[in-house]
N, C-alpha and C positions, 0 to 999 in steps of 0.2 A: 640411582644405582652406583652412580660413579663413586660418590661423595661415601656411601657406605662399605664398599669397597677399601678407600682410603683407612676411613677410619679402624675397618678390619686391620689392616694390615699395621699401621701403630700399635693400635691393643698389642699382635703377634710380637712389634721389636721391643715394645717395655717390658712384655714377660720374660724375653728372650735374656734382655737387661738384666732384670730380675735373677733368674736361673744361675745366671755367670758372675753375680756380683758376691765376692768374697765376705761372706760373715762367720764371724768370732762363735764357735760353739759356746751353750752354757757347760761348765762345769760339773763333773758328775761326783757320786760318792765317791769317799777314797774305796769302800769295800769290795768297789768292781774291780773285774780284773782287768781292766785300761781306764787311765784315767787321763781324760784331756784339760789343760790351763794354758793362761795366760802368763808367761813369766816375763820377768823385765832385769836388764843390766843395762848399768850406766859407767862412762870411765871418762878421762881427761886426760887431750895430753895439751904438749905446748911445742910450737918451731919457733925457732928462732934463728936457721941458720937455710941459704939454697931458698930460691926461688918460686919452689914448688915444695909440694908433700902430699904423700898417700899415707892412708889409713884403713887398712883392710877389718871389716867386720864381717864373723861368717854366720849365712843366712840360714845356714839352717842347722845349726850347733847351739843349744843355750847350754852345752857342758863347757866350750870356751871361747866364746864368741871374739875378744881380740886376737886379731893370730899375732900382733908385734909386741904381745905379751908376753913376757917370760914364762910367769909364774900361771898354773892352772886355774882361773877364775870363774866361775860358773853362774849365769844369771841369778837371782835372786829365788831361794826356795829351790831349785834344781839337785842340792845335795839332799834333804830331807825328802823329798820324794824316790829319790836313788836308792835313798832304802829299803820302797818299797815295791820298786820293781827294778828288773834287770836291762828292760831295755826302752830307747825313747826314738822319735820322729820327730822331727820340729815340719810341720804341714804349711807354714805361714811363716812372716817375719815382716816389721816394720822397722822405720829407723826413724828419729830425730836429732837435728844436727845443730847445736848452736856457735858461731863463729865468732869470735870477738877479736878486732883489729887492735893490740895493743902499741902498733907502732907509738912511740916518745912517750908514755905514758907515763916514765919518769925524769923527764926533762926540764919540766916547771915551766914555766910562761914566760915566753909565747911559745906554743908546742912548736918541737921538730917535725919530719918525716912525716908531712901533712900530703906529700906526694904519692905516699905509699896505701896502695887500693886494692885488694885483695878481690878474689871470686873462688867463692866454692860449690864445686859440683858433685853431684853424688846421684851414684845408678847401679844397681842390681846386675849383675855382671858374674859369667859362667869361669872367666878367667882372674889368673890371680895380677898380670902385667899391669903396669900401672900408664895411661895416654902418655903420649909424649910429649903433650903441649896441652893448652887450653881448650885449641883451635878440635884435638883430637877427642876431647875429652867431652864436647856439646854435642858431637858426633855420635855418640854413643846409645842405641837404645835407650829410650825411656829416660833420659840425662834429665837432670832440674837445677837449675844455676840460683846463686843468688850474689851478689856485690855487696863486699863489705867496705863503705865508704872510707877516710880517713878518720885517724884518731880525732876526737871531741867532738865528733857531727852527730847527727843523729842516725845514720846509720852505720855507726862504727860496730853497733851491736846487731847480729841478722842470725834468723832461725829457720830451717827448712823443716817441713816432714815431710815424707814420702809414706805413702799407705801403704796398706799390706800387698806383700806379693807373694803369692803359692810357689811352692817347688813345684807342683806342675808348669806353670804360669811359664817358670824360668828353663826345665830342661823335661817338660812333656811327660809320658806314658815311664819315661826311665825314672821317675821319681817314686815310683812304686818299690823297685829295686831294692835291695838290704844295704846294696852299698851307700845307699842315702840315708840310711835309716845304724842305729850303732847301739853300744851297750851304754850302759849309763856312768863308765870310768872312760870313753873315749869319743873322740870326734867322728864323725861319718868319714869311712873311707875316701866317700866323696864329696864337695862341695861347691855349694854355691857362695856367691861373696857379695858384699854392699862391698863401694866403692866410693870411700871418701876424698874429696884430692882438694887441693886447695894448690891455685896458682897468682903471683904475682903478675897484675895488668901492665907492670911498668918495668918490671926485671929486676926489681930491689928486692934485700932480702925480706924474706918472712918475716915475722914477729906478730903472733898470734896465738890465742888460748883456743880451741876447739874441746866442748861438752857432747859427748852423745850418749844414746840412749836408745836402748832395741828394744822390741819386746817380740815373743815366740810364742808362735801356737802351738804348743808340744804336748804330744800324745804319749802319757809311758803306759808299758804293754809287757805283757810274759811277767806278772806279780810273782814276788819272791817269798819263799817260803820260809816264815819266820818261824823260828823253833819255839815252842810256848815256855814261859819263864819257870824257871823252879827254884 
């Protein structure tokens, strides 16, 4: 009895597993009046200068997901569908982060700045502040590091993903909310943020290329009514 018992109650936590684990909707017609995708934006920047840096992506916006963007950029496909409805949800969000340790990389042989050892960390985060140290920043909910060794090693080159996390996931029942959710020419009044940072293990400066790449589970809703052509 014992033994079946046990195994009852496994069965109950892998369903349980099951229930709570985030999966990607299929895609529906455009001709419904909501239509859920997967979008994807990708961008690049470069430091070179300070110790540290942050890079804010927002988690639930694919109208502009970099905020130290100037100019409006919006994931991939998110204007084409803007035309066809008024308003959108992003339910989901992932991120992939590729770091590359450029330190000396044009100094010729024998390389320089073989001292220089980088860590990048990145976590889903309600706040826009950016840690004040390394030490604060593995602190952090759900954090994931990874060491970018020196120039010409083999791990000069290091690539993270973090899997999908829900706007529930990150601020509850208030993800329901409008202010989460926006028209399809603005950012949600409110949001959530990835948290890219990148700090120096030894105190020297940066010198690094950073690639990333989000992709959005966004839902657009309230279809726009297109006037028939004449």
């Amino acid at each position: 009895m014992k033994s079946s018992s046990n195994s009852t109650n496994n069965n109950r936590s892998r369903n349980n597993q099951r229930r709570n684990r985030y999966r990607q909707p299929q895609q529906k017609l455009i001709g419904d009046r909501e239509f859920r995708t997967k979008l994807t934006f990708g961008t690049t920047v470069v430091n070179t200068s300070g110790a540290n840096a942050q890079h804010l992506i927002r988690g639930n916006s694919a109208y502009n997901p970099a905020v130290w963007e100037s100019a409006v950029r919006p994931a991939l496909g998110f204007q084409q569908l803007a035309d066809l409805y008024n308003r959108y949800e992003c339910k989901a969000s992932r991120i992939e982060v590729t770091l590359l340790n450029k330190a000396g990389s044009t100094s010729g042989f024998p390389p320089t700045d073989l001292a220089k050892t980088f860590t990048l960390v990145v976590f889903p985060s309600p706040y826009v502040h950016a840690p004040a140290s390394l030490q604060n920043a593995l602190e952090q909910p759900g954090a994931r590091y990874v060491t970018c060794s020196p120039p010409r090693t083999t791990g000069a080159v290091r690539k993270m993903t973090f899997p999908w996390v829900s706007s529930r996931e990150m601020i509850g029942t208030d993800a329901d909310d409008e202010d989460y959710k926006a028209g399809v020419t603005q950012n949600p009044e409110r949001v959530w943020l990835w948290q890219v940072c990148i700090y120096s293990l030894t105190g020297s400066q940066l010198d690094v290329a950073c690639m990333i790449k989000a992709e959005y589970d966004t839902l657009f809703y309230d279809r726009a009514r297109v006037p028939p052509a004449t």
